[in-house]
C-alpha positions in Angstrom: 171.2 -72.1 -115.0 170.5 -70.3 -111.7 174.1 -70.2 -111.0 175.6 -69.1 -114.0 173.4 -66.4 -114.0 174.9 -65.2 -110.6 178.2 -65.8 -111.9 177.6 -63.8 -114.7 176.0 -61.2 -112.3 178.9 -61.2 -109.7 181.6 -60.9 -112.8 179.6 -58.1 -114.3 179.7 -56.1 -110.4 183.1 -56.8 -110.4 183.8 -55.0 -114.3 181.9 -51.9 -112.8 184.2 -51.8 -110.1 187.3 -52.3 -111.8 185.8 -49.4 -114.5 184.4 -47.1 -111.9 187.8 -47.1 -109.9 188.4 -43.5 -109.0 192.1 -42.2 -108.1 192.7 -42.6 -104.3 195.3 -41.0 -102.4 198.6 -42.9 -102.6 200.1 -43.9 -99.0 203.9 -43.1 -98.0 205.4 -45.0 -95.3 207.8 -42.5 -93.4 209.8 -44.1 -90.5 212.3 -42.7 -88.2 213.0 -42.1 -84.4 213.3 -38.6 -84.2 209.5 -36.8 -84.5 211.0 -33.7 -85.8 213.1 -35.6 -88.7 209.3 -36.7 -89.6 208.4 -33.9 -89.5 210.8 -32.2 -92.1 209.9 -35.4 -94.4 206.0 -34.3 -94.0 206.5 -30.7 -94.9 208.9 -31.9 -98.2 206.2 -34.7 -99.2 202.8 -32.6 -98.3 200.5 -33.2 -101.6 197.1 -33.8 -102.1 197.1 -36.8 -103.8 199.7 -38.7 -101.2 198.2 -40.0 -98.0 201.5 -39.9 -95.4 201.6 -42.3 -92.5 204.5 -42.0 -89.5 206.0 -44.5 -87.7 208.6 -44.1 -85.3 209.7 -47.1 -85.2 210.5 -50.6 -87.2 207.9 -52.4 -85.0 205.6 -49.6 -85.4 206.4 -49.9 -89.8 205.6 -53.5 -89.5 202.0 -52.9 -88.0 201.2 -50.1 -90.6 202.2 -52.6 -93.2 199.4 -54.8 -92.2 196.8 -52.3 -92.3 197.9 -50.4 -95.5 199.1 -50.7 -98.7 202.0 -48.3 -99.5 203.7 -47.1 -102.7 206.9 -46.4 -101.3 208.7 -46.3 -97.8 211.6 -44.1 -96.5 213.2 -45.6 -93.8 215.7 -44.1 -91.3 218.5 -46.6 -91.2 219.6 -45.9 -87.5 216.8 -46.6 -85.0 216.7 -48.7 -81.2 215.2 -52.2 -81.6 215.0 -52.9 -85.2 217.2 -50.9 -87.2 216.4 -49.7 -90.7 218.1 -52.8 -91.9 216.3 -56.1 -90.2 213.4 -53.8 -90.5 213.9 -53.7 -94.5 214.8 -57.7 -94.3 211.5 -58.4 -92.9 209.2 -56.1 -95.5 211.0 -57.8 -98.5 210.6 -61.5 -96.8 206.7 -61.0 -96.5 205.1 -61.7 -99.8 202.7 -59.1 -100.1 205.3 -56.2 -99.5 208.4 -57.6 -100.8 207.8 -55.2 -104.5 207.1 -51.6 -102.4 210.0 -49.6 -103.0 212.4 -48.7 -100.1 214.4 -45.4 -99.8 217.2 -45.6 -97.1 218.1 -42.4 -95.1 220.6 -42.4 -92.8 223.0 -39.2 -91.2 225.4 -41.5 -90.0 228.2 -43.3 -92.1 228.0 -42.6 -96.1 230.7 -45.2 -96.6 230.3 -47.7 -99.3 230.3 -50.4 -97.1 227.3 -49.4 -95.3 225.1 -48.4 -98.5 226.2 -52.0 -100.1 224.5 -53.4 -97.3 221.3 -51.1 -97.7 221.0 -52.1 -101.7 221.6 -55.5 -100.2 218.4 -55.6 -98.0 216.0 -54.6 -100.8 216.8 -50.7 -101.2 216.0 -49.2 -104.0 217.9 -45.8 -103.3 220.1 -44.6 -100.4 219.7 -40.4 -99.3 222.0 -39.7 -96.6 221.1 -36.2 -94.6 220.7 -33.4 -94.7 218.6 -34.3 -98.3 217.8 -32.0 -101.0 213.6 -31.5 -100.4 213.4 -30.8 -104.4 215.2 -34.3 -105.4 213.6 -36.3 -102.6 210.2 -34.8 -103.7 211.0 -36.0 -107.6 212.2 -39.0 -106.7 208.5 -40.2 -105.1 206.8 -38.9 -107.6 208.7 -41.2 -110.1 207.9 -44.3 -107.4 204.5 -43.3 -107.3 204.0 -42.8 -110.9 205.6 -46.2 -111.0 203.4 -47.7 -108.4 199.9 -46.1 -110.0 201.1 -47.8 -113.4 201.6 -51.0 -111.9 198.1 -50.8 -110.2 196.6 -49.5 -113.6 198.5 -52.7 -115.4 197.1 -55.2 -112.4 193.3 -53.5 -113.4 193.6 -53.8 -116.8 194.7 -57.8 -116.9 191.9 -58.4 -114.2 188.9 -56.7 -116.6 190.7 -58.7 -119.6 190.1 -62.0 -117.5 187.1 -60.8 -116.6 185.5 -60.0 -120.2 186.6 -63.2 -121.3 185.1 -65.2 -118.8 181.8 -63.3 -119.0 181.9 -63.6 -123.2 182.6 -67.8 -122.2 179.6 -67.6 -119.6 177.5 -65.5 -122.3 177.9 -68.3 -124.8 177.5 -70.9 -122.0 173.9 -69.3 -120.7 172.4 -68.7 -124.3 173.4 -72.1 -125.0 171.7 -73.8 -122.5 168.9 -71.5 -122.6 168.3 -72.2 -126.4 168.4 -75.9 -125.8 165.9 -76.0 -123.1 163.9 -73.3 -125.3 163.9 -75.8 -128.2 163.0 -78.6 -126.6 159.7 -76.8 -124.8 158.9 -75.4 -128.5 159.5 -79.1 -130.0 157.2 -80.2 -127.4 154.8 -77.4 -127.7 154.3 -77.3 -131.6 154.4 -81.4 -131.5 151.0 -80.9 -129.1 149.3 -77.8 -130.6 150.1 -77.8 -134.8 147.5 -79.2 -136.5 149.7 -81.0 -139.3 150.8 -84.8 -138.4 154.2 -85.0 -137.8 155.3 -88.7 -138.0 159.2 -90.1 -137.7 160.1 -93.3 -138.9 163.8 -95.1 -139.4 165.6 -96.1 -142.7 163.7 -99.3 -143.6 160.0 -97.2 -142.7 159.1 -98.4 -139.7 157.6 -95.7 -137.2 159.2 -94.6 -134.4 156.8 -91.8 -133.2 153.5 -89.7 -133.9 152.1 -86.4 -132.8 148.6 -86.1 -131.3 147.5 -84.7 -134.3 147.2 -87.9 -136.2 143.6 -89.0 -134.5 142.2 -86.1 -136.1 143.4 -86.4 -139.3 143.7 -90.2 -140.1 141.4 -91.5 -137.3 143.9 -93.8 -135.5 145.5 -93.7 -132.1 149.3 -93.0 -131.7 149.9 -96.3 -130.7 148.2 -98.5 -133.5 151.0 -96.7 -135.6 154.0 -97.6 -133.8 156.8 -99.9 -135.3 154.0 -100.1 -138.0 155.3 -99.4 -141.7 155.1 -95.8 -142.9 153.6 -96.9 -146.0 150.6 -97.7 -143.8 149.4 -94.1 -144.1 149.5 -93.7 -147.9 147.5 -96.5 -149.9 149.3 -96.0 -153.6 152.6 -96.9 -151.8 151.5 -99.4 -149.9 150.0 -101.7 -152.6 153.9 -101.2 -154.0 154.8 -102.6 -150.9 153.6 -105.7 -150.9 154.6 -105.9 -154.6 158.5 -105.6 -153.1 158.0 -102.4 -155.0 158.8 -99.8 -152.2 162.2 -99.2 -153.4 160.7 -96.8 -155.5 159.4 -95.1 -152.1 162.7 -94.9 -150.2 164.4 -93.4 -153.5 161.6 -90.8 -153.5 162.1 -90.5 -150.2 165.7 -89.3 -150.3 164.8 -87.5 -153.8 161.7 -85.0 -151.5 163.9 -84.4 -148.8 163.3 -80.6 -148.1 161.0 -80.6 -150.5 157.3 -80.7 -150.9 155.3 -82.9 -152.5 151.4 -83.8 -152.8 150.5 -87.6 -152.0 147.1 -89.2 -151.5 146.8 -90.1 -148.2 144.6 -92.8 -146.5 142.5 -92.8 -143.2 141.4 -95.6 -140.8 138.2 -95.2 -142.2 139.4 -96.4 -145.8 139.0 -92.6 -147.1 141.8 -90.8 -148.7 142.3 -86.8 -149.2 144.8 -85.0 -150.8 148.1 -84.2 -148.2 150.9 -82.2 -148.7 153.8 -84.3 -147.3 157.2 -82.8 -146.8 160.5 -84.8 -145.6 163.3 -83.6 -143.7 166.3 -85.9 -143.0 169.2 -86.0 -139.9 171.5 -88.8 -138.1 170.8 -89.5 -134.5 174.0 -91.4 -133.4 174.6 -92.6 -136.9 171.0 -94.0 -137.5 169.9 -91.4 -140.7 165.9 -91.1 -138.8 163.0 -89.2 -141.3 160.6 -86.4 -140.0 157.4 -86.5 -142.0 154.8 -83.5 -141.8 151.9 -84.1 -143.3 149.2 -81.6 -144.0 145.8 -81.8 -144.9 145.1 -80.2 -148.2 141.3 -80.8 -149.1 140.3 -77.2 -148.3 142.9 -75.9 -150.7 141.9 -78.5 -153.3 138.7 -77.1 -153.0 139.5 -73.5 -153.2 141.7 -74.4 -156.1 138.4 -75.2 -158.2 136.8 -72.4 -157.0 139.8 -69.8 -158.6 139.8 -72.5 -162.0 135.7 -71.4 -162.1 136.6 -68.2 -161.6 139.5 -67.6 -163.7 138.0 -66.4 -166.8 136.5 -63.8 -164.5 139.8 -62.2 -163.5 141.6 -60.6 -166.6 138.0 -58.1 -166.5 138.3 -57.9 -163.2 142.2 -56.9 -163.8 141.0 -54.7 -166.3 138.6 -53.1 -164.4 140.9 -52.5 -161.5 143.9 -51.1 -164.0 141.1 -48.8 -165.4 140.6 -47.5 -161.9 143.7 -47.5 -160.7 144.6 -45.3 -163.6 141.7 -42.7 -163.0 142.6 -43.1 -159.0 146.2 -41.9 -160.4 145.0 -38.9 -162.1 142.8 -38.0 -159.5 145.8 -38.3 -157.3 147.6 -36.1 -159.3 145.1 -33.5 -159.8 145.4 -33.4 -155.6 148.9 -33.4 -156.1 148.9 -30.2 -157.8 146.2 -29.0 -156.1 148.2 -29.5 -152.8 150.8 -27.6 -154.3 148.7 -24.7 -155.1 147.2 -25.0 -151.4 151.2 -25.0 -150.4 152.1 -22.2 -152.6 149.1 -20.1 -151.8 149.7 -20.6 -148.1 153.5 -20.0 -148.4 152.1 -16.5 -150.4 149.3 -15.9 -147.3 151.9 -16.2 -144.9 154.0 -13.4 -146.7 151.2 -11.0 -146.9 150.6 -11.6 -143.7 153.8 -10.8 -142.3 153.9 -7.8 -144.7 150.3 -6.2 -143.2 151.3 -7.5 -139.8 154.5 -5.7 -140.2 153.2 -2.6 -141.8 150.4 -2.0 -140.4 149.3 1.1 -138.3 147.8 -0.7 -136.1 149.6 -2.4 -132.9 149.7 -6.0 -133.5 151.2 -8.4 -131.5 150.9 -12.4 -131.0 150.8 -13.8 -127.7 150.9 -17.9 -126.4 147.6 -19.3 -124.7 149.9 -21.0 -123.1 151.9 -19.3 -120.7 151.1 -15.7 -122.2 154.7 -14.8 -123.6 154.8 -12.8 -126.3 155.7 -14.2 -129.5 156.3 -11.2 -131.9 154.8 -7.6 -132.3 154.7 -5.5 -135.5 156.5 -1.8 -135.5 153.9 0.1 -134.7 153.7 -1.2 -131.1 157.3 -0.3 -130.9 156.7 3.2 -132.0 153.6 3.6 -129.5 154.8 2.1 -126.5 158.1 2.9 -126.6 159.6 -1.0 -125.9 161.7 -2.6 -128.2 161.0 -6.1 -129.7 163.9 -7.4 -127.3 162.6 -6.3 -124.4 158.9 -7.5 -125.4 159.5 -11.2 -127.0 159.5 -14.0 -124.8 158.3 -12.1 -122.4 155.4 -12.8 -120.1 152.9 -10.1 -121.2 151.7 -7.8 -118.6 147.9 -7.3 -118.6 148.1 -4.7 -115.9 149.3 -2.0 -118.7 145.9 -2.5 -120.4 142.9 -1.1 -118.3 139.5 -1.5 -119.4 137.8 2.2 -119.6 134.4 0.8 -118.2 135.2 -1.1 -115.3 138.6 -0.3 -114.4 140.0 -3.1 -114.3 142.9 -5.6 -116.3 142.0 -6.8 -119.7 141.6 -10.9 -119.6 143.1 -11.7 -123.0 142.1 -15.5 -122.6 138.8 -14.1 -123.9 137.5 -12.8 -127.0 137.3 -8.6 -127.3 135.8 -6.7 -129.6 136.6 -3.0 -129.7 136.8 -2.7 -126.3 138.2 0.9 -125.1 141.4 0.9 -122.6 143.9 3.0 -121.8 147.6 1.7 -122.1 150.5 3.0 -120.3 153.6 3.5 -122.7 157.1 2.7 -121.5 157.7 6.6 -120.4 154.7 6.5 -118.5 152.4 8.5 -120.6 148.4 7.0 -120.5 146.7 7.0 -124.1 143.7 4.9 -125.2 142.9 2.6 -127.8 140.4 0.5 -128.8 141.3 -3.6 -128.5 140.5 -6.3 -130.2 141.7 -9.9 -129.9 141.2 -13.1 -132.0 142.2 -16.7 -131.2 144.3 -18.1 -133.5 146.9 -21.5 -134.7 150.5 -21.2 -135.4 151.9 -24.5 -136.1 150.0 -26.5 -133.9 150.3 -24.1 -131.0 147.2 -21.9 -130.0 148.4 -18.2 -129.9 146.4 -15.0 -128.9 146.5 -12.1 -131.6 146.2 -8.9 -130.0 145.0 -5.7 -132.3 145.2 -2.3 -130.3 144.0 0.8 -132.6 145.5 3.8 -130.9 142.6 6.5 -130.6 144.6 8.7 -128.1 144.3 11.7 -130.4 140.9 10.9 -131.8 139.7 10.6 -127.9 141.5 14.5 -127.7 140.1 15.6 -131.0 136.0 14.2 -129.6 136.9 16.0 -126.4 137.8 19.1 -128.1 134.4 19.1 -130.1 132.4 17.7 -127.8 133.6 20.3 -125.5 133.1 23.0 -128.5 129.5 21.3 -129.2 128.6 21.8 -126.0 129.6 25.9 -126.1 127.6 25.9 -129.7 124.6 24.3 -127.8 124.9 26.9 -125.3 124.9 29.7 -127.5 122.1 28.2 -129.7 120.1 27.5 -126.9 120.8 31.3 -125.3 119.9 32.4 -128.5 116.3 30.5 -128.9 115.4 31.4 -125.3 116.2 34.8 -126.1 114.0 34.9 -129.0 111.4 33.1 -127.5 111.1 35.1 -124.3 112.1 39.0 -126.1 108.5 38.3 -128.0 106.0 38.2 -125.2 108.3 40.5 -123.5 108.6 43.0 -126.0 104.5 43.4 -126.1 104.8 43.8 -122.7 107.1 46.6 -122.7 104.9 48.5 -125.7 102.0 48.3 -123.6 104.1 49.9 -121.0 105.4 52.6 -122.9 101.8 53.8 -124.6 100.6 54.1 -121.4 103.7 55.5 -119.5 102.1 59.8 -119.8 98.9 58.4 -119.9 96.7 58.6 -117.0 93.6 56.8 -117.8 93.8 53.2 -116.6 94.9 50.3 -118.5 91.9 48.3 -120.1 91.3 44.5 -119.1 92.0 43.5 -122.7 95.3 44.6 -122.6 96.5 44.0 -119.1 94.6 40.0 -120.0 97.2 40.6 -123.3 99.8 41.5 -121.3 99.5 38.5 -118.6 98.8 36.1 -121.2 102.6 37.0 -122.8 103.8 36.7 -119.1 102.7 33.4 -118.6 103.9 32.4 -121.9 107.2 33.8 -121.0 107.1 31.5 -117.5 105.8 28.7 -119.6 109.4 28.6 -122.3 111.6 29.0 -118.9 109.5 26.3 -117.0 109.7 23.6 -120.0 113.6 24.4 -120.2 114.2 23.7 -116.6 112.0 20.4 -116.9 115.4 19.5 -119.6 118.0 20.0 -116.7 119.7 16.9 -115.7 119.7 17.5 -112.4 115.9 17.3 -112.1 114.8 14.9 -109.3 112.1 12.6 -110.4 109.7 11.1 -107.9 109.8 7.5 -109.0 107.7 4.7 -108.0 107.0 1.3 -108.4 103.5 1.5 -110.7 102.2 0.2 -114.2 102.4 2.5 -117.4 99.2 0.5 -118.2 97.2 2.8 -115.5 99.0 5.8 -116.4 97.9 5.6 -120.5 94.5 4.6 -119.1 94.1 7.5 -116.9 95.3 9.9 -119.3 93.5 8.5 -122.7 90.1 10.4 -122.1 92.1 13.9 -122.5 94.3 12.3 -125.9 90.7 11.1 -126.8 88.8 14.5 -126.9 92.2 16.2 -128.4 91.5 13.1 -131.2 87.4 13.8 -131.3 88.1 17.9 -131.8 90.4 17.4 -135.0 87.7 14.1 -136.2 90.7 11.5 -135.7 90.8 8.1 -133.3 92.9 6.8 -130.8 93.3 3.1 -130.5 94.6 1.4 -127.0 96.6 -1.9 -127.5 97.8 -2.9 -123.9 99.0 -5.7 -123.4 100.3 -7.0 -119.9 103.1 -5.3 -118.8 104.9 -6.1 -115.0 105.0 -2.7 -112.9 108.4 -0.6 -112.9 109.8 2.5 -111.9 108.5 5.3 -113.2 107.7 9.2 -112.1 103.7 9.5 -113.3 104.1 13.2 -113.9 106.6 12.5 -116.3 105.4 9.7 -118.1 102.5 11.7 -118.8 104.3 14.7 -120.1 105.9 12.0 -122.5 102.8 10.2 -123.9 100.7 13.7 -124.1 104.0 15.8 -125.9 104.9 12.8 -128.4 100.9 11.9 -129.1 99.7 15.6 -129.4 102.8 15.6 -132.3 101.1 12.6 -133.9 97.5 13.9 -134.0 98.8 17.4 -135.5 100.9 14.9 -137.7 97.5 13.5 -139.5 95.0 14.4 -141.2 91.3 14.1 -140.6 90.1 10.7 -140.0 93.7 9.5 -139.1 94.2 6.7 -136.7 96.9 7.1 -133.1 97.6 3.5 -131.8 99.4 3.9 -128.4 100.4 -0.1 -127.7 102.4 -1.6 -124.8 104.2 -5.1 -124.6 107.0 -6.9 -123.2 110.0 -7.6 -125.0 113.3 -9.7 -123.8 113.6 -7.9 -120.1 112.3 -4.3 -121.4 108.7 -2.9 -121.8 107.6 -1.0 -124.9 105.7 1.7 -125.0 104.8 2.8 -128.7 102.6 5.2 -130.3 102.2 5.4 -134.0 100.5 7.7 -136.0 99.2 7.4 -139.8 101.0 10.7 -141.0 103.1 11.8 -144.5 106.2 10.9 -142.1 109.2 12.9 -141.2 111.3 14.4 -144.0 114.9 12.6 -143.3 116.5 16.3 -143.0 114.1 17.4 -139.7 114.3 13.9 -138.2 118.1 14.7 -137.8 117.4 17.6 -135.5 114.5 16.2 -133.5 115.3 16.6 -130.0 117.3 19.3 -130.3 116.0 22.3 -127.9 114.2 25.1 -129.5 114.0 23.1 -132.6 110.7 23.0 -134.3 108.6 22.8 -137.7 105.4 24.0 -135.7 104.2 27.8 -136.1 103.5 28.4 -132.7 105.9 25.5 -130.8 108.9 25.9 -128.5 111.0 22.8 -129.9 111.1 22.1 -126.4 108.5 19.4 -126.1 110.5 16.4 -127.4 113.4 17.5 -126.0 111.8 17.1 -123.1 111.2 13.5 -123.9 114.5 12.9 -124.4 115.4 14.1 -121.3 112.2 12.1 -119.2 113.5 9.0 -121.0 117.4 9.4 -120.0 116.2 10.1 -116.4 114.0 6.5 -116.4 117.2 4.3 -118.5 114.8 4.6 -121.7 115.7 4.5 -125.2 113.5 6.1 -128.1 113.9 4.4 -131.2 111.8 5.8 -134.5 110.5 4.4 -137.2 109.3 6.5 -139.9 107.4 6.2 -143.8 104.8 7.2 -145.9 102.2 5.3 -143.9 103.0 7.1 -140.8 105.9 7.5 -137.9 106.2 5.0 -135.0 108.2 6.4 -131.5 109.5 3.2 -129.9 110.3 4.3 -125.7 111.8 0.8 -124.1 111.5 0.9 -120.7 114.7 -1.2 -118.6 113.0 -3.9 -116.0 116.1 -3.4 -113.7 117.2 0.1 -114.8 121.1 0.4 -114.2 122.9 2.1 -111.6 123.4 5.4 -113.6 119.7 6.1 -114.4 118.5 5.1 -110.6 
């Protein structure tokens, strides 16, 4: 087996070579004395596909004819030593080279004489000199066309030997590999099936058993040998010995191929029901019988079982029809329900190429992938300036998209929300939008859908008011400290003048008058400066706890002198940064406005807490609340629902909580209003 495998190998290397040949160069065999007639020959012959080879003489051909293996040879006839002649004599009488083609060429004697004795030698064509270079140069390609065809021819027989041998060593190989195949799966089955598998001749006797026969009829393969076949089945064998077992043998050759249900009888003298089935064949003209024979009690008993339960199964058919019916409906139901699905999708994809399309907002969708961009609507065309072909399949470049905050690129791989960034268009130009981004699947693939709302002229339209806000707050507030200040100053300056041609002295009630406007002049102009953002506040590391402490006796009498209470609820707060002076012009400005807020018997609760990395300060006061109109304006300087007030006090809160990172937050009702201040534990860089 071993070596007709390598035979088979070896032919098959042998088939790749013959199919893999590649055109070689062709040799030409050039012979002649002179070096310069070899020369002309060369430059006639000079091709890329011949291979020439000079000899200069015949010994010299001879030698190259052992080494090579030439298409055609041109031979100079006249040469010292061996002529062209003996030389051609001795190529033709060598077995090998006796087929190349020889040209003669000769300057010396064109008589017939001479070129019947070249033809005579083996030449295939005679050239005398000086030779046409054109007809020379035909005339080899036609030998080597002839030569290439001939080694093409020798190729093709070769393979054709080849295949054929391989096809005979094919079906030599698979047929001994199938016999020794068959005979380890006879062997194995005879060993491991579990049926008994008994041959016996044409009068019954048997000639061999499988192991399987101890288990199922209790005797040992060789109590059975040469012993009668009938042996093993009881009802025959009584038939036997009543020179009955005719009928056997007929039934015998009746069942072959064929299975049929016996009785069959163990050692032991008990029977069980066997299936036996009979195959026939002639080994060297002796017709021999293969018996299997399996046990069939377990079926026999299963048989009952479905005979018990027969009468069962037309309900249970029933049953099962029934369901598979509703099953089918239900099925169908999905089906068209499915189809809806499909046609609702199909519909949901349309609309959403129509709003993605349509919409004003720049859209585009981008792979998680590698971050190419997939498709963008029209409206990032008309923003940016690129085209969809200079976009799609594209790698998309973050660095366009700066985040407003901090500066940096936008990380798309991420969830945005509204975040603010300025874009830079194809021309150049900056504008800013606000982006959102939303991880999505198309077909299997996880994309990136990027929504950019362009705010570049909102962002100029809030500059332009803010900017106009900001000129309106200057004028209002000009206006209100004009107001404010021209009263006390204007009973200044009438003092002044009633006096001016008098020339008694002033009395102290009026200069006292006069002071008392002063200072309330000083007073507007030194609350206004406390708003300035520039203020400088002298923070420290201390807790608000001590400073509502220290300051509740003077909120207390304030509280006792209208017959209202002040409640404390402090609970533990860690120490943070805070300028005292300033946290006490807070509590006193926003709990004074809660006690003139109540009525009598009214109840302030100033309570502190910690909350989630903040502490709360709040104070809430049982008042009417604050009528949704003024609660719009609180804050704003100069602004006020008091007779005598400023409107400067909780603008001045504002302005104390900016300068700490605070936020105010209020909550206001008919059972009173609640001012929320939350305190940062780590105040940010901006507030420090």
């Amino acid at each position: 087996m071993k070596t007709v495998t390598e035979n088979l190998m070896d032919q098959k290397d042998s088939i790749k070579r013959l199919n893999n040949t590649t055109p070689k160069k062709v040799n030409i065999l050039m012979v002649d004395d002179h070096p310069e007639n070899l020369l002309a020959l060369e430059a006639v012959l000079t091709s890329p596909n011949y291979n020439l080879i000079s000899a200069h003489s015949g010994k010299e051909a001879l030698k190259c004819m052992l080494q090579y293996d030439f298409a055609v040879i041109l031979l100079d006839v006249q040469m010292p030593g061996l002529n062209g002649f003996d030389t051609a004599k001795l190529i033709k009488a060598r077995e090998k080279t006796k087929n190349i083609p020889i040209i003669f060429i000769t300057a010396i004697s064109q008589d017939m004489e001479h070129v019947h004795q070249g033809y005579s030698v083996g030449a295939i064509d005679y050239i005398f000199k000086p030779f046409q270079p054109e007809t020379l140069k035909k005339k080899i390609e036609q030998f080597v066309k002839i030569h290439q065809n001939h080694q093409e021819t020798i190729i093709q027989t070769d393979l054709g030997h080849l295949l054929a041998l391989n096809k005979v060593n094919k079906r030599l190989d698979r047929t001994t590999l199938n016999l020794r195949r068959t005979e380890a799966l006879s062997k194995a089955i005879g060993e491991t099936i579990t049926d008994t598998i008994v041959t016996f001749d044409n009068q019954g006797c048997i000639l061999s058993v499988n192991p399987a026969i101890s288990t199922m009829f209790g005797y040992q393969p060789k109590e059975l040998l040469e012993k009668h076949v009938l042996k093993l089945f009881p009802k025959w064998e009584s038939e036997l010995l009543s020179d009955s077992s005719f009928s056997f043998f007929s039934m015998m050759r009746q069942s072959v191929g064929n299975i049929i249900e016996v009785i069959a009888g163990r050692k032991d003298k008990s029977c069980f029901y066997a299936d036996l089935l009979i195959a026939s064949t002639m080994i060297e003209d002796e017709q021999i019988y293969v018996c299997t024979i399996r046990d069939v009690t377990e079926r026999k008993q299963i048989e009952e079982v479905k005979k018990q339960r027969f009468h069962n199964l037309e309900y249970i058919v029933e049953e099962r029809t029934l369901e598979l019916i509703k099953a089918n409906e239900k099925l169908q139901r999905e089906i068209e329900e499915r189809k809806k699905m499909a046609d609702h999708l199909f519909r949901s994809q349309e609309r959403f190429r129509k709003i993605f399309d349509s919409s004003p907002l720049l859209k585009a969708i981008l792979s998680q992938k590698d971050m190419t961009v997939i498709d963008i609507n029209a409206s990032w065309t008309k923003f940016t300036g690129y085209s969809s072909d200079e976009l799609v399949h594209q790698k998309f470049n973050c660095k366009n998209f700066i985040d407003e905050t901090a500066g940096n690129s936008i990380d798309l791989h991420k969830k945005i929300r509204n975040k603010k960034i300025r874009y830079e268009t194809k021309e150049g130009e900056v504008r800013s939008g606000l982006l959102s981004t939303e991880l999505i699947d198309i077909e299997s693939e996880p994309c990136t859908l990027v929504v950019l709302n362009d705010i570049t002229e909102r962002v100029h339209l809030e500059n332009e008011m803010y900017r106009l806000d900001r000129l309106n707050l200057i004028g209002e507030m000009a206006a209100g400290i004009a107001h404010e200040i021209r009263n006390p100053m204007t009973t200044v300056q009438g003092f002044l003048q009633l006096t001016r041609n008098k020339t008694d002295k002033l009395s102290t009630d009026i200069i006292d008058l006069m002071l008392e406007e002063l200072n309330r002049a000083n007073s507007i102009i030194t609350e206004f400066l406390n708003l300035a953002k520039n203020k400088i506040s002298m923070k420290k590391k201390q807790n608000l706890n001590a400073i509502i402490e220290a300051l509740s006796p003077l909120i207390q009498a304030e509280a006792l002198r209208s017959n209202k209470q002040l409640k404390l609820e402090l609970g533990e707060c860690p120490d943070i940064s805070l300028d005292e002076k300033e946290i006490r012009q807070l509590i006193l400005n926003i709990a004074l406005n809660g006690l003139d807020a109540m009525t009598s018997n009214g109840s302030l609760t100033i309570k502190t807490y910690k909350d989630k990395g903040t502490v709360v300060l709040r104070i809430k006061d049982e008042g009417q609340g604050i009528n949704p109109e003024v609660l719009s304006k609180l804050g704003t300087p100069f602004f006020t629902t008091k007779e005598t007030g400023t409107g400067l006090g909780l603008a001045i809160c504002y302005s104390v909580a900016k300068r700490h990172d605070a936020k105010i937050e209020i909550e206001t009702g008919d059972e009173g209003t609640t001012f929320s201040i939350r305190f940062q534990l780590i105040p940010s860089i901006t507030a420090i």
